[in-house]
C-alpha positions as CSV (number, residue, x, y, z in Angstrom):
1,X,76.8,110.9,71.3
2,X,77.8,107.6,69.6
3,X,74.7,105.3,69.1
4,X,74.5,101.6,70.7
5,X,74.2,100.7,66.8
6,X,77.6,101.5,66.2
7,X,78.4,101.1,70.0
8,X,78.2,97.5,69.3
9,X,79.9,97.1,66.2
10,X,83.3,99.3,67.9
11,X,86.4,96.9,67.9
12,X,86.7,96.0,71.4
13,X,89.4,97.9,71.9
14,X,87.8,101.7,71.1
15,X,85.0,100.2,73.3
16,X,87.5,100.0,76.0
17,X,89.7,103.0,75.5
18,X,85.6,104.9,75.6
19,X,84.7,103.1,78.8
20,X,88.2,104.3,79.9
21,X,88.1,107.4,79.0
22,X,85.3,108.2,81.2
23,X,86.8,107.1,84.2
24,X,88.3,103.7,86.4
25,X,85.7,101.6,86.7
26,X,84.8,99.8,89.9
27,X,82.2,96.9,88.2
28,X,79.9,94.6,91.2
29,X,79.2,91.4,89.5
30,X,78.0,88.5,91.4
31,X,78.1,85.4,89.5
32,X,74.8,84.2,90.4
33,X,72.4,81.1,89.1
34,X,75.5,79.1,88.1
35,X,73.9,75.8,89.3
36,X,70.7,76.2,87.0
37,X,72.9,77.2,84.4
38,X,74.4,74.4,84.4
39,X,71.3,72.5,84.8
40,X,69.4,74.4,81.8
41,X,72.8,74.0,79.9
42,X,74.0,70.8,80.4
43,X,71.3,68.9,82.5
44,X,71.0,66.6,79.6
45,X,74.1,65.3,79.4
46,X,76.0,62.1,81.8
47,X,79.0,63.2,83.4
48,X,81.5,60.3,85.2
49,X,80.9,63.0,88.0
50,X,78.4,65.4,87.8
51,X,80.1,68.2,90.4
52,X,83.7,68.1,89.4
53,X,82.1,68.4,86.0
54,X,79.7,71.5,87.2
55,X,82.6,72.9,88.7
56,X,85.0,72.7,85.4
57,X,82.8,73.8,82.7
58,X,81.1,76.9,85.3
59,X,84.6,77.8,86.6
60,X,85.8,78.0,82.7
61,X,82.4,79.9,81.7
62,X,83.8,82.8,85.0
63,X,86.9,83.4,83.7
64,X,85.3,84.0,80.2
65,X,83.2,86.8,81.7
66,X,86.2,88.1,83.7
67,X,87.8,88.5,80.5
68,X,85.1,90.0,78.9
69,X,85.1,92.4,81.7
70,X,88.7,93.2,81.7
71,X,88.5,93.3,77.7
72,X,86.1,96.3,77.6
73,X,87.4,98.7,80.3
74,X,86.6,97.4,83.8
75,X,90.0,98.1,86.3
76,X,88.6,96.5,89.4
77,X,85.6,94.0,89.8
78,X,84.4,92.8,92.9
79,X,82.7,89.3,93.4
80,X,81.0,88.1,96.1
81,X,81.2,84.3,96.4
82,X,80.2,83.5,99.6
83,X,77.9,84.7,101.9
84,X,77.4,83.3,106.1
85,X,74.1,81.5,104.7
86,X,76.3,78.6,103.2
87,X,77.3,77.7,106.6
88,X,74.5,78.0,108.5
89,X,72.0,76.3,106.5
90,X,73.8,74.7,103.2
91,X,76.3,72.3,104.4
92,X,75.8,69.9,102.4
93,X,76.3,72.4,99.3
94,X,79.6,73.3,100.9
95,X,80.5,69.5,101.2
96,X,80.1,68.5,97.6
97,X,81.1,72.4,96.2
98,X,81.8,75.0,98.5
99,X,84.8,73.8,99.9
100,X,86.5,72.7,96.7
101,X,85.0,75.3,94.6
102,X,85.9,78.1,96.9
103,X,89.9,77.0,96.6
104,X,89.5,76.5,92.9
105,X,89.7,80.5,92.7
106,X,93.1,80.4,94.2
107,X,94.6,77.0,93.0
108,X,93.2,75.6,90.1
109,X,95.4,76.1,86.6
110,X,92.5,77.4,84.5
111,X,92.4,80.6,87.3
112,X,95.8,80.9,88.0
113,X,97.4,81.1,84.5
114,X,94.1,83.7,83.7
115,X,95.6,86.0,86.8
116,X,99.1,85.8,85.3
117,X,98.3,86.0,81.8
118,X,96.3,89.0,82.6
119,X,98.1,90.8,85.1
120,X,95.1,90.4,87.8
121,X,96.1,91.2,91.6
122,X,93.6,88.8,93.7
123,X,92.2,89.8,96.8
124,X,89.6,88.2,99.2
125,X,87.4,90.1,101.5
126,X,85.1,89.8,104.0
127,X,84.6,88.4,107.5
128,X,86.0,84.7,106.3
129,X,89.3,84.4,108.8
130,X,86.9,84.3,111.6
131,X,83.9,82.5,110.4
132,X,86.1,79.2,108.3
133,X,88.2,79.0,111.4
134,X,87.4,76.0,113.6
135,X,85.0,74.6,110.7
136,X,86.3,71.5,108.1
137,X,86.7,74.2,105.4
138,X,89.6,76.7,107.5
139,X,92.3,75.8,105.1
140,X,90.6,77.8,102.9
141,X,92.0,81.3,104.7
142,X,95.5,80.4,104.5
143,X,94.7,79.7,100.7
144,X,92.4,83.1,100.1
145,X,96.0,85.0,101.7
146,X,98.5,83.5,99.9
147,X,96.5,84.4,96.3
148,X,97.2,88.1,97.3
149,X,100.5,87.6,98.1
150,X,101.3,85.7,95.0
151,X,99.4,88.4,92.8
152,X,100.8,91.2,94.5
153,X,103.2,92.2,91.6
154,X,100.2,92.2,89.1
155,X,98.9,95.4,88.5
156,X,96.9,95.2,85.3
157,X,94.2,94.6,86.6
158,X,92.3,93.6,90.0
159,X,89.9,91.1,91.1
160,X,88.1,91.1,95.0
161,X,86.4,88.2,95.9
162,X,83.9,88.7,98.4
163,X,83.5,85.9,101.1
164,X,81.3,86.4,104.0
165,X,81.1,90.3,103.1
166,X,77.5,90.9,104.0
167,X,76.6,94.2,105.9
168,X,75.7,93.0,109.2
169,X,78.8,91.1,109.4
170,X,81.3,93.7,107.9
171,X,79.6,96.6,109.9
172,X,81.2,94.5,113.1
173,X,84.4,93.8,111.4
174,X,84.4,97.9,110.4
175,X,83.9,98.7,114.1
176,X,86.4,96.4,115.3
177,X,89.2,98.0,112.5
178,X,88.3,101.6,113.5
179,X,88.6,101.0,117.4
180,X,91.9,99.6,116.6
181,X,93.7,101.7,114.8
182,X,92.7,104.5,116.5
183,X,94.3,102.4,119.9
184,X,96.9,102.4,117.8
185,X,97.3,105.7,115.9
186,X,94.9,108.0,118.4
187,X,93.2,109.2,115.8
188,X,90.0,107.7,113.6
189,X,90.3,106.6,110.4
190,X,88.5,108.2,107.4
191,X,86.7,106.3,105.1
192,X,89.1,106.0,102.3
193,X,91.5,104.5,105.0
194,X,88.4,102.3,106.2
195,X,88.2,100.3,102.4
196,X,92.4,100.1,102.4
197,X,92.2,98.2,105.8
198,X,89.4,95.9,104.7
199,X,89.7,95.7,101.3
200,X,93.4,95.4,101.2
201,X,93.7,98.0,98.8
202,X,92.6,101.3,97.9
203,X,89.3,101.2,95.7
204,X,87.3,104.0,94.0
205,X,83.1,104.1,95.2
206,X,81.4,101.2,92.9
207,X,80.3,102.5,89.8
208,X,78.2,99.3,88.3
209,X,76.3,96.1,90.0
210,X,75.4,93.6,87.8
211,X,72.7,91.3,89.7
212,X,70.4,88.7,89.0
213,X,67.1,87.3,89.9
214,X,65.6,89.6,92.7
215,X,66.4,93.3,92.7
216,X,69.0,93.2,95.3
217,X,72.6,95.0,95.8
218,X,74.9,93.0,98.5
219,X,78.3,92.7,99.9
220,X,80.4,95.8,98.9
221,X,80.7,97.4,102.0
222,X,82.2,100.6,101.8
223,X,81.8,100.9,98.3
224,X,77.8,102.3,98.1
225,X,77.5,106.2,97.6
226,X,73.6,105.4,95.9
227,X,75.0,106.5,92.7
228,X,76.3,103.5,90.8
229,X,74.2,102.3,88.2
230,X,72.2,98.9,88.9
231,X,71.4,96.4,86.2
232,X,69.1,93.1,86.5
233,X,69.5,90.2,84.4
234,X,66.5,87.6,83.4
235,X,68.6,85.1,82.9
236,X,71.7,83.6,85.4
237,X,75.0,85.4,84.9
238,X,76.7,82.6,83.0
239,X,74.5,83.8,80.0
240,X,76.2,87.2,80.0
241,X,77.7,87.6,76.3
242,X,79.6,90.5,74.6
243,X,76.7,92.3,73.2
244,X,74.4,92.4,76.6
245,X,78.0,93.7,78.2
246,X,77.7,96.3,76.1
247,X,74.6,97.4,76.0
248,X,74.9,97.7,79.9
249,X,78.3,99.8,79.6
250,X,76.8,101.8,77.0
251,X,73.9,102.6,79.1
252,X,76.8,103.5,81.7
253,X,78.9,105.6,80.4
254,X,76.3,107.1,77.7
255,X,72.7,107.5,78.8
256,X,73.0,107.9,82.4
257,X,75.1,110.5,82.2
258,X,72.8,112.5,80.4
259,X,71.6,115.8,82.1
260,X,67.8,116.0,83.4
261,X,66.1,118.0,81.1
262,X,64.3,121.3,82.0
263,X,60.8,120.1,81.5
264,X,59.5,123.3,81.7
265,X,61.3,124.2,78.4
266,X,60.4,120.9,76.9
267,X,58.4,121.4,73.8
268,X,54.6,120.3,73.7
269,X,55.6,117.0,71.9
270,X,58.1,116.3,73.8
271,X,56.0,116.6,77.2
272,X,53.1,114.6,75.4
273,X,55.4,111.9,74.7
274,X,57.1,111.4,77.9
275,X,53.4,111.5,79.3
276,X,52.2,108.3,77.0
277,X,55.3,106.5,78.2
278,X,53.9,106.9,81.3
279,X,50.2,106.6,80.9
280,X,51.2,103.2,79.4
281,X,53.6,102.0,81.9
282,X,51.8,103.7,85.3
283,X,50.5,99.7,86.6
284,X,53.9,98.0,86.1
285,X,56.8,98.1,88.6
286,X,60.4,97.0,88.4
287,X,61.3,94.2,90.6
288,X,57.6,92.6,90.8
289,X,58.2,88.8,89.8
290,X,55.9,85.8,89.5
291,X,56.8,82.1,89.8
292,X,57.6,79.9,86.6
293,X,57.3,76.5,88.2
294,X,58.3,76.8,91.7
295,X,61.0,79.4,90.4
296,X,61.0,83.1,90.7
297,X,61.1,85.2,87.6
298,X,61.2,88.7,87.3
299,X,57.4,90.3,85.4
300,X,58.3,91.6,82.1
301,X,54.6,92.2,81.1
């Protein structure tokens, strides 16, 4: 097995052809934190105006990590952008940014000359016909469909944004698919036909979710078997660069794939080592945080 030494200093390329070689890869990644990004980033600076400028210099920073994503391997990612929350109980968020930056994805030049220069097919999913319609922002469907249309002949690669995909909500909209195509066919539909008809598209189980602040894994519905690999950031995913990328595929395709060992053959060293780790680290628990000035950070000691 290659080490993450030399993992890291692969040409981008033979990182890609490894990460392909070991299968299509479905990649979850919420872009999450973008806000205080921006605010740790460029809080310091004056802007003629502030969210147009929040808006340009995030939306710029995305594609960058879509590219970096497509770059290394990763066929399909999925994106949740928006979940029912906003409109319930952040409408002022989706009058200065939601509105505008939710039809950025699908109109603005930075976006759309990345999908053509990169061969991306765009989707949107999630329950968003029904909950935008009869609200200020339900221009925004007609927009989210068209993108798909428009990208249909790409096939390089695929991006699904996720917009008002949350379980309880896509669990109805599920229900609602299955009752009628089985009014219509007489028959129920399996699951892979299940992700065609919401999804738009045939995808593969989700192999990697990339999250952020609190240990949480959210809207990919469908897509959960419990064995894709889950990684946590300390820091907002704007921060993602190329060798944190690829320490996370390495640990991916490479060290999770290793077999359990037989512990009963294990040697006396190796047992007593395994049992220090564990002696050291028996208080301390993943996904126990602590707050850094009104803000919650993940406990890394």
């Amino acid at each position: 097995m290659i080490s993450l030494k030399k993992f890291q200093a692969l040409p981008t390329e033979e990182v890609a052809r490894l990460v392909r070689a070991s299968g299509s890869k479905v990649l979850v990644f919420p872009i999450n934190g973008t806000r205080r990004w921006f605010a740790l980033e460029y809080g310091d600076q004056e802007f003629e105006d502030p969210i147009h400028a929040f808006m340009d210099i995030a939306g710029k920073r995305q594609i960058d990590l879509y590219r970096l994503c497509f770059d290394h391997g990763i066929h399909t990612l999925l994106t949740p952008v928006i979940g029912p929350e906003i409109l319930a109980t952040r409408n002022t968020y989706m009058q200065k940014i939601g509105g505008e930056g939710l039809a950025r994805f699908v109109t603005h030049p930075d976006f759309v000359s990345f999908y053509e220069e990169y061969g991306v097919r765009v989707h949107f999913y999630g329950d968003y016909a029904r909950k935008l319609k009869d609200t200020p922002y339900e221009y925004l469907i007609e927009l989210f469909d068209d993108i798909g249309e428009s990208t249909r002949k790409n096939k390089d690669f695929r991006i699904f944004y996720g917009a008002f995909a949350d379980d309880l909500t896509s669990s109805e909209v599920v229900a609602e698919m299955a009752v009628k195509y089985h009014a219509e066919h007489g028959v129920i539909p399996d699951h892979r036909k299940l992700i065609e008809m919401y999804y738009g598209d045939t995808i593969e189980k989700a192999h990697i979710f990339i999250g952020f602040d609190r240990f949480a894994a959210f809207d990919y519905p469908l897509l959960r078997s419990g064995e894709e690999d889950l990684y946590f950031t300390l820091f907002p995913s704007l921060y993602m660069d190329q060798p944190q990328f690829r320490e996370i595929l390495y640990d991916h395709v490479f060290t999770r794939r290793t077999r359990e060992p037989d512990f009963s053959a294990m040697s006396e060293s190796a047992i007593k080592k395994v049992q220090a780790y564990y002696q050291k680290n028996k208080e301390k628990t993943l996904g126990v945080g602590k707050l850094l000035h009104k803000v919650w950070i993940p406990k890394t000691k």
